[in-house]
C-alpha positions in Angstrom: -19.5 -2.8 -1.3 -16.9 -3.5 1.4 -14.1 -1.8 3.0 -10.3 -3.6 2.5 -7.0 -2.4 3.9 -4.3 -3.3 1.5 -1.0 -3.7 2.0 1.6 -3.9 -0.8 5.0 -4.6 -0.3 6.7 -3.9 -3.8 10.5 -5.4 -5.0 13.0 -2.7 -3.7 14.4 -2.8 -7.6 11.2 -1.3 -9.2 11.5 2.0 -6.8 11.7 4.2 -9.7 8.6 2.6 -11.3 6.9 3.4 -7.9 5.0 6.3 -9.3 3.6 4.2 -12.4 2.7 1.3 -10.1 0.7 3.8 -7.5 -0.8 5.4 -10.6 -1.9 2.0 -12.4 -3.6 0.7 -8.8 -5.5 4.1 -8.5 -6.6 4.2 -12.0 -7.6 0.4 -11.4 -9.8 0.8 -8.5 -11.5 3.8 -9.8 -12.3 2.2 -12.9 -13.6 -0.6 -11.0 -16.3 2.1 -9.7 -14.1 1.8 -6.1 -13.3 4.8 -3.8 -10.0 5.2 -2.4 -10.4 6.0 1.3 -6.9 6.6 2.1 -3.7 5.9 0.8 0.0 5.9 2.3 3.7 5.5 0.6 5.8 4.5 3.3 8.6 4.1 1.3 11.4 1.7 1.2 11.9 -0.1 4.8 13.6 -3.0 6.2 12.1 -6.7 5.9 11.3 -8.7 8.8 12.6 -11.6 7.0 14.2 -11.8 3.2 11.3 -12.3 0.3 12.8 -13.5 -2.6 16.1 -12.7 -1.2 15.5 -8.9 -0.5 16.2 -7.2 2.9 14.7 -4.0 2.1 11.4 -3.3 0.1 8.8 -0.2 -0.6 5.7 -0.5 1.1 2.3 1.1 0.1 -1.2 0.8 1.8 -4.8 1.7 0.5 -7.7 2.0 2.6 -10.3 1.6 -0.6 -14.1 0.3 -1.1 -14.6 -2.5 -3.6 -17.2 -4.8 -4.3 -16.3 -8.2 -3.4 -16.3 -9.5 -7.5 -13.6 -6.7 -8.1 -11.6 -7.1 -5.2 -10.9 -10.6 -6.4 -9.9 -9.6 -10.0 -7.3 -6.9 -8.0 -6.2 -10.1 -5.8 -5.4 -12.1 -9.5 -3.8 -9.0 -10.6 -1.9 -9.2 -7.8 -0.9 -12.5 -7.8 0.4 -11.7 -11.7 2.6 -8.4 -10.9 6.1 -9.1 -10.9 6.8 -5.7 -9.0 4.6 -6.9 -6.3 6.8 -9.3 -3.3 3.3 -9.8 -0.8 0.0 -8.0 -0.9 -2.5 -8.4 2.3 -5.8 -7.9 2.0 -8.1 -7.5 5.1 -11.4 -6.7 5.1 -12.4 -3.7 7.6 -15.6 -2.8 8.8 -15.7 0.9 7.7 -13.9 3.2 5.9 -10.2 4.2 7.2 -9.2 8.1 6.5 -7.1 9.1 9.1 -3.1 9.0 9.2 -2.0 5.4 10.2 0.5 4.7 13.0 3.3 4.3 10.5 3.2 7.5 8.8 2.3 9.5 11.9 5.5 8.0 13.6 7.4 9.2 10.7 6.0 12.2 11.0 6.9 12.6 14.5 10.4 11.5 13.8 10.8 14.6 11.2 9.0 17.2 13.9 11.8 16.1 16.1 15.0 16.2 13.5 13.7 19.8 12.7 13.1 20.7 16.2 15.1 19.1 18.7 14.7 19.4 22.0 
């Protein structure tokens, strides 16, 4: 099995289907005999560029472990999911658990509203 990073960038208009979405990709990989390494919500965030005409869009990333067979019929899926704006899928050469830079800049951003200096 290999290691991806997956990126989803999801249409800003499905946001209160996140929680289905997330659910169905878990429920996908697990079933598919994968392991879910890590995964991050980073919520809705500004484009670098319109997709489809959308400025804004809800990003999620999974660090998972697929075999190569099934990562292609997740890819097709994918392609298929109108809810779905981009995906990226990059191949990593181990396992990712720890807190990306994203969410720990978030995190640091909160720290400081609660507590500022």
């Amino acid at each position: 099995m290999r290691h991806y990073e997956i990126v989803l960038i999801i249409n800003p208009e499905k946001s209160e289907k996140i929680t289905q979405i997330i659910e169905f990709y878990k429920n996908f990989i697990i079933k598919k005999n994968g392991k879910i390494h890590r995964f991050e919500d980073w919520g809705r965030r500004s484009l670098a560029y319109p997709i489809k005409k959308y400025q804004k869009a809800h990003y999620l990333l999974f660090n998972i472990e697929l075999k190569i067979l099934k990562i292609k019929e997740l890819e097709e899926h994918f392609k298929f999911n109108e809810n779905i704006l981009r995906n990226f899928i990059l191949v990593v050469k181990k396992s990712i658990t720890e807190m990306s830079h994203m969410l720990k800049n978030q995190e640091e951003i909160k720290k400081r509203v609660k507590n500022p200096i």
